[in-house]
DRENPA-353440 format. One line per 4 residues: their letters; for each residue x, z, y of N, C-alpha, C, O. Coordinates in pm, whole numbers. Atoms other than C-alpha are relative to their C-alpha. Last residue first. Example, Ala and Ser with C-alpha at 12.3 -4.5 7.8 and 13.67 -1.06 7.14 Angstrom:
sa> -82:-6:-119:1367:714:-106:-77:73:109:-26:90:220  89:0:-119:1230:780:-450:90:0:120:194:66:118
end
This chain:
xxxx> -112:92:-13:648:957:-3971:56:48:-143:159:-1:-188  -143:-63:82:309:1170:-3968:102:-132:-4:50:-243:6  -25:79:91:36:987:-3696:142:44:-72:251:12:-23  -108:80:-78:-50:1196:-3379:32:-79:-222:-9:-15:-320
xxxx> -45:-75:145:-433:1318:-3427:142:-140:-2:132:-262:13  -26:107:147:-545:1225:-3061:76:-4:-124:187:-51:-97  -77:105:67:-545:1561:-2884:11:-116:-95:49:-107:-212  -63:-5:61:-826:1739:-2748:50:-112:-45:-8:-219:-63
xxxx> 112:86:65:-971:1723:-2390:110:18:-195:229:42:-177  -90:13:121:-839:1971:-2137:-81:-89:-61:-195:-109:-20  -33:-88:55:-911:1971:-1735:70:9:-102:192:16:-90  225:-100:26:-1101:1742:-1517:64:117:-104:-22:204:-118
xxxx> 53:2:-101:-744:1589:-1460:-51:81:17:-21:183:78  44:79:-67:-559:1587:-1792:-66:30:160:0:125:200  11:-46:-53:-426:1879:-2034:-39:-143:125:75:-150:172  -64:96:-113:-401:1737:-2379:-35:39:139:-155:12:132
xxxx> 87:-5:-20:-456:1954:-2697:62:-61:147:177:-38:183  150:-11:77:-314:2003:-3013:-86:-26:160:-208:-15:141  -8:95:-25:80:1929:-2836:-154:-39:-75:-180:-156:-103  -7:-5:85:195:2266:-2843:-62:-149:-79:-43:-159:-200
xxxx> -137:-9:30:218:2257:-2493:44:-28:-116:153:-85:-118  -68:57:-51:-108:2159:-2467:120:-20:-2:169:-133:-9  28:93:98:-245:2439:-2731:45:-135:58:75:-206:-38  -85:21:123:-38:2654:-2519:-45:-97:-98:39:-156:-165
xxxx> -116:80:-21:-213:2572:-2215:89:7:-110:164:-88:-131  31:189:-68:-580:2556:-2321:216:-38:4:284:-130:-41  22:91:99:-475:2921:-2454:11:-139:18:108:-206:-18  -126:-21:75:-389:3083:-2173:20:-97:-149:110:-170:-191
xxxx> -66:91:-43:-701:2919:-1985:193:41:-74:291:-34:-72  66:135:81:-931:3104:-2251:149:-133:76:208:-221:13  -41:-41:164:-735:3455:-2208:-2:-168:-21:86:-235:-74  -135:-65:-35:-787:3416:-1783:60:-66:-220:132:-157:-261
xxxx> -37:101:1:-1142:3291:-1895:135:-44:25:172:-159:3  -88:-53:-120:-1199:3626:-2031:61:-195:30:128:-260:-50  -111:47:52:-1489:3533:-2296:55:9:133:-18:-7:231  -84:137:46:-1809:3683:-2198:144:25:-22:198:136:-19
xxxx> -106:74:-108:-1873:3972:-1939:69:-164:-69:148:-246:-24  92:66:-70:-2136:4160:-2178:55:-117:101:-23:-204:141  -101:53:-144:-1860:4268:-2439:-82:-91:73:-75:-210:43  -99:-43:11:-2078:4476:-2687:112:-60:93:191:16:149
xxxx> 81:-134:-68:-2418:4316:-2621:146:56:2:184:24:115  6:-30:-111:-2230:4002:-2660:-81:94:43:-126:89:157  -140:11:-65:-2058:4057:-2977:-37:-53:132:64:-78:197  -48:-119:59:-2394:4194:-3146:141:-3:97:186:98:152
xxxx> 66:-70:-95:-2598:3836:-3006:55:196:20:9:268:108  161:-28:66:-2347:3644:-3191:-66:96:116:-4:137:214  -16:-192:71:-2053:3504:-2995:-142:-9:-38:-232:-86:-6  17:-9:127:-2133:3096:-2914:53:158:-121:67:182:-241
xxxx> 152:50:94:-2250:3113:-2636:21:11:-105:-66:59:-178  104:-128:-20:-1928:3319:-2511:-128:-31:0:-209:56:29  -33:-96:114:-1708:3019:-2647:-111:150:44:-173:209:-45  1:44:171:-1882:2768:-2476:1:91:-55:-99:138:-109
xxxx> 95:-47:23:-1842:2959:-2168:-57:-70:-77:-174:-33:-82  68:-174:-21:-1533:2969:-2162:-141:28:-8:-179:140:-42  -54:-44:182:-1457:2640:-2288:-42:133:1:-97:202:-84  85:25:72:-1652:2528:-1922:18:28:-170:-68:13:-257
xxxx> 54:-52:7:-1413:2769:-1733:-154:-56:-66:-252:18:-72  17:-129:67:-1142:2610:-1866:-117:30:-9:-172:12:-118  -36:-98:-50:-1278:2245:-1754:60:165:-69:-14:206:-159  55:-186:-39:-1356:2052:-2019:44:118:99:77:228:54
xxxx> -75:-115:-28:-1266:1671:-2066:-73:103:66:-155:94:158  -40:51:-115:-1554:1429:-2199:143:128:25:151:217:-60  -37:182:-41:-1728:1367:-2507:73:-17:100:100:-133:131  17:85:-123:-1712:1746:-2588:39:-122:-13:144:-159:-65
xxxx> 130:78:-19:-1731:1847:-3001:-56:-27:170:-175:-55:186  19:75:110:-1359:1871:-2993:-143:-56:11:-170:-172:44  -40:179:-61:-1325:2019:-2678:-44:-66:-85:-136:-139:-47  61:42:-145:-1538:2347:-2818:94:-173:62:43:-285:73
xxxx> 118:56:84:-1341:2320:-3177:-51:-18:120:-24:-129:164  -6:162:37:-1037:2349:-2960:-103:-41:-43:-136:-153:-5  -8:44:-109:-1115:2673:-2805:16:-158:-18:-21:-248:57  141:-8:-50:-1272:2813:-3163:22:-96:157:-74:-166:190
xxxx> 33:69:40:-910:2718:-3295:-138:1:58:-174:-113:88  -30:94:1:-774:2936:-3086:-38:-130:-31:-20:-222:49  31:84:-108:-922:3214:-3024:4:-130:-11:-92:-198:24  109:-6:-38:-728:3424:-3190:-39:-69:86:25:-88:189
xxxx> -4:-129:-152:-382:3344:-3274:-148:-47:36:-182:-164:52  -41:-182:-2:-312:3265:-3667:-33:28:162:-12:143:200  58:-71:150:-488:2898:-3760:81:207:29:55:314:-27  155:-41:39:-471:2745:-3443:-77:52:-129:-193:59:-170
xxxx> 73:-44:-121:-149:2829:-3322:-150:21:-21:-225:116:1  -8:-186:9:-22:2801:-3692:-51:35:118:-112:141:106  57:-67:124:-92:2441:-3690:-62:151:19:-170:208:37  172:15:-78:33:2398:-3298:-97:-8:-165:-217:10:-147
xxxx> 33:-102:-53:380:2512:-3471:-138:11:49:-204:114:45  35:-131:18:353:2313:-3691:-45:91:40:-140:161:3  132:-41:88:299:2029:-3556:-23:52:-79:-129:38:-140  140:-18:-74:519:2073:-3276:-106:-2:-64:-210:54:-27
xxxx> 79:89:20:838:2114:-3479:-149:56:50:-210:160:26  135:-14:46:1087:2301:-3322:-81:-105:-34:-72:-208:33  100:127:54:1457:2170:-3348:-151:129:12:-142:230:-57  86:19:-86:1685:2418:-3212:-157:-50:11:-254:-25:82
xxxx> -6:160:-110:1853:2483:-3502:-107:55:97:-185:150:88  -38:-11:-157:1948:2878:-3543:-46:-186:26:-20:-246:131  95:-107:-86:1721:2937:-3879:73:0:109:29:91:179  -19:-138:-32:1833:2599:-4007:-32:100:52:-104:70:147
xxxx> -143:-23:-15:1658:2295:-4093:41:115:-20:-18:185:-103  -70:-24:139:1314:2249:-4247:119:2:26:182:-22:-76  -24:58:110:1134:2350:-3921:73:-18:-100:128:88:-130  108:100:120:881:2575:-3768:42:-154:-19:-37:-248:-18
xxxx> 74:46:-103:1224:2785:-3616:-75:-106:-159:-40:-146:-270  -27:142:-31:1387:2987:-3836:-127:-30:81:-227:37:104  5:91:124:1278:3352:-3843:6:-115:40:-58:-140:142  58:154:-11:1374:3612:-3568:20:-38:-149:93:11:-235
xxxx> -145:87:21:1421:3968:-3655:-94:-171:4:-198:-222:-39  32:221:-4:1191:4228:-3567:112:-72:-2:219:-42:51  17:57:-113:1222:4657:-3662:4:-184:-33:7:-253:-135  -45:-38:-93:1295:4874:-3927:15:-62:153:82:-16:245
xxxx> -2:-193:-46:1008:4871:-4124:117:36:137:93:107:235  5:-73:155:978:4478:-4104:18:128:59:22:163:177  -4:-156:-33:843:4288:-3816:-4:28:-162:-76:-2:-257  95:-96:100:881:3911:-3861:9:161:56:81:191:151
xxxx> -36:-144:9:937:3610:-3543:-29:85:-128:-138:50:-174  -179:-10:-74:920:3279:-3516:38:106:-27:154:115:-67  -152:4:99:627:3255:-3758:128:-50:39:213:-119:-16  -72:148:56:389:3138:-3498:71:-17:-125:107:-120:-182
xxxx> 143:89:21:153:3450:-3489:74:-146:-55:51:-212:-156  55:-78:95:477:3683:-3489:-101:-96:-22:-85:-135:-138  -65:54:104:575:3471:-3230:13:104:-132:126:127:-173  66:153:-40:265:3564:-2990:132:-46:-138:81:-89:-241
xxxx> 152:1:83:306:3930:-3123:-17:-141:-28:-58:-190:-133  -47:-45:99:724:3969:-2984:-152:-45:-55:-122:-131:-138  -92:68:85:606:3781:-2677:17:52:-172:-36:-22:-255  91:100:-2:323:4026:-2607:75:-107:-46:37:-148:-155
xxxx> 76:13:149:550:4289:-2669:-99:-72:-9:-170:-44:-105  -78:59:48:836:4141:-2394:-123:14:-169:-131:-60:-268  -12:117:14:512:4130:-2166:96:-82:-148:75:-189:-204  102:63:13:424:4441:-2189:12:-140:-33:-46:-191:-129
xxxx> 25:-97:131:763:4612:-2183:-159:-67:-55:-178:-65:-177  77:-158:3:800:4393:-1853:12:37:-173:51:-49:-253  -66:-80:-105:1059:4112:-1682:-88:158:-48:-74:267:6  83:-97:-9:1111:3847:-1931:14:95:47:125:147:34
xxxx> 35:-8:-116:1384:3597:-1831:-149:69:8:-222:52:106  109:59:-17:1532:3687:-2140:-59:-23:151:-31:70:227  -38:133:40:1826:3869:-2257:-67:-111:35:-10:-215:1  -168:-28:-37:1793:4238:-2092:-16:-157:-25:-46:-215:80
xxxx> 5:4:-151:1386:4193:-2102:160:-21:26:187:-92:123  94:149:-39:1403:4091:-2459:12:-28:169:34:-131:233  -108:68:25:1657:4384:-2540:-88:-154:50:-33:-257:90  -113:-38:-144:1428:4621:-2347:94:-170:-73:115:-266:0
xxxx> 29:48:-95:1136:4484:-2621:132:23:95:180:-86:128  -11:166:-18:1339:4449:-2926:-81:-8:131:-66:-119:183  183:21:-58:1397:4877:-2911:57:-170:43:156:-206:107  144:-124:-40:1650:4992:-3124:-68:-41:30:-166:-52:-45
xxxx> -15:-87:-133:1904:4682:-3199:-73:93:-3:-142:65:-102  -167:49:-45:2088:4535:-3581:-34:63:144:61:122:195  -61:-109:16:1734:4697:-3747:136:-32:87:189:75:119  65:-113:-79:1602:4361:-3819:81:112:-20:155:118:-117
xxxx> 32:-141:114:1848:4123:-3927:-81:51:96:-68:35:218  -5:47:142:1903:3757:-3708:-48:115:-109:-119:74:-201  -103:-9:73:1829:3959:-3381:-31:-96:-131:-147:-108:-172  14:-103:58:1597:3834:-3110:113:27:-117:197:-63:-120
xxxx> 18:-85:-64:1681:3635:-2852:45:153:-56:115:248:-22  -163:5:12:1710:3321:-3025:68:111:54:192:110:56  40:-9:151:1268:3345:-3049:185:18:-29:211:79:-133  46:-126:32:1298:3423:-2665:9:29:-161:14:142:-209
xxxx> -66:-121:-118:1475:3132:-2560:-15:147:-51:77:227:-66  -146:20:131:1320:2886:-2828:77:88:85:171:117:11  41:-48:128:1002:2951:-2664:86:61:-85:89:156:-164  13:-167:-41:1151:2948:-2287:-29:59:-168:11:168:-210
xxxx> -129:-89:-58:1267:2630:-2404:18:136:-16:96:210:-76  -20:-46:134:938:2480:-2554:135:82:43:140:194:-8  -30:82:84:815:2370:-2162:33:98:-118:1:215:-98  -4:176:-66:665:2504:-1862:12:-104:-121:-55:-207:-133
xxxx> -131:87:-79:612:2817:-2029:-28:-113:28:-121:-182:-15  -125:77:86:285:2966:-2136:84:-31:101:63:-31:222  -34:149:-100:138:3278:-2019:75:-105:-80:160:-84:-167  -65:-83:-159:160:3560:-2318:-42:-187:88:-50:-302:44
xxxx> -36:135:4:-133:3521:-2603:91:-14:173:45:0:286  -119:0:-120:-171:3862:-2766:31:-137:-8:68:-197:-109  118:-4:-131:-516:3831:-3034:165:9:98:208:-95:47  -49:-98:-104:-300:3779:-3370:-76:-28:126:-117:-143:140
xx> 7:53:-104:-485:3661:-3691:53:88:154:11:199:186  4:-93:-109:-428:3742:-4028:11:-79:130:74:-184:135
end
């Protein structure tokens, strides 16, 4: 499954681990996880806190069961309160569960050079079929595309430079 909600990124993994520590250990322990996001969080909308709540849902920070969301360890083999994220996981699961994603990298990938957003952008809206651009005539939201660029940066799949993004040199397992 793949999740389409991709909120602004943070400066750094903080805000990540901020929001994902946020949430309750059990689901069901508050009523509504967005107000409690905005109360605990330096998140300020109902929009925003459920755009969070989706985006780690995509990572596997987060689950939604019947009675509501409960954080899940962080993407590594420690505890479900360490701190520790692991970046190549998490930038795994970025590009294998949140839309877009991997298609934004594949575009750097086959560039020789760094890519402006708005040149991934319109990569990616060449490469919709002729059915998915009669149906959204405006292309790929480059707003959506530059959300991306920065989390896959952050997330350490993709390197943010001058001229724009270029993808990441494949970092060597320890």
């Amino acid at each position: 499954m793949q999740f389409k909600p991709v909120p602004d990124p943070p400066a750094d993994l903080e805000r990540l681990e901020t929001v994902r520590r946020a949430l309750p250990a059990d689901a069901g322990e508050i009523d509504d996880c967005c107000q409690h996001l905005i109360d605990e969080t330096p998140l300020e909308t109902r929009d925003e806190a459920g755009t969070w709540l989706t985006f780690l849902r995509a990572l596997e920070l987060a689950a939604e069961e019947p009675v509501g969301f409960r954080r899940r360890g962080p993407a590594s083999s420690g505890d479900a309160d360490s701190p520790a994220l692991d970046r190549d996981r998490l930038g795994q699961r970025f590009r294998d569960r949140v839309y877009g994603a991997d298609a934004a990298l594949a575009v750097l990938e086959r560039a020789d050079e760094p890519l402006p957003t708005g040149a991934v952008a319109d990569a990616l809206g060449d490469d919709r079929s002729s059915s998915e651009r009669r149906s959204r005539p405006n292309g790929v939201s480059e707003d959506r595309v530059e959300r991306l660029l920065g989390w896959a940066a952050l997330l350490g799949v993709a390197d943010r430079v001058e001229n724009g993004y270029r993808l990441a040199p494949v970092r060597e397992k320890k």
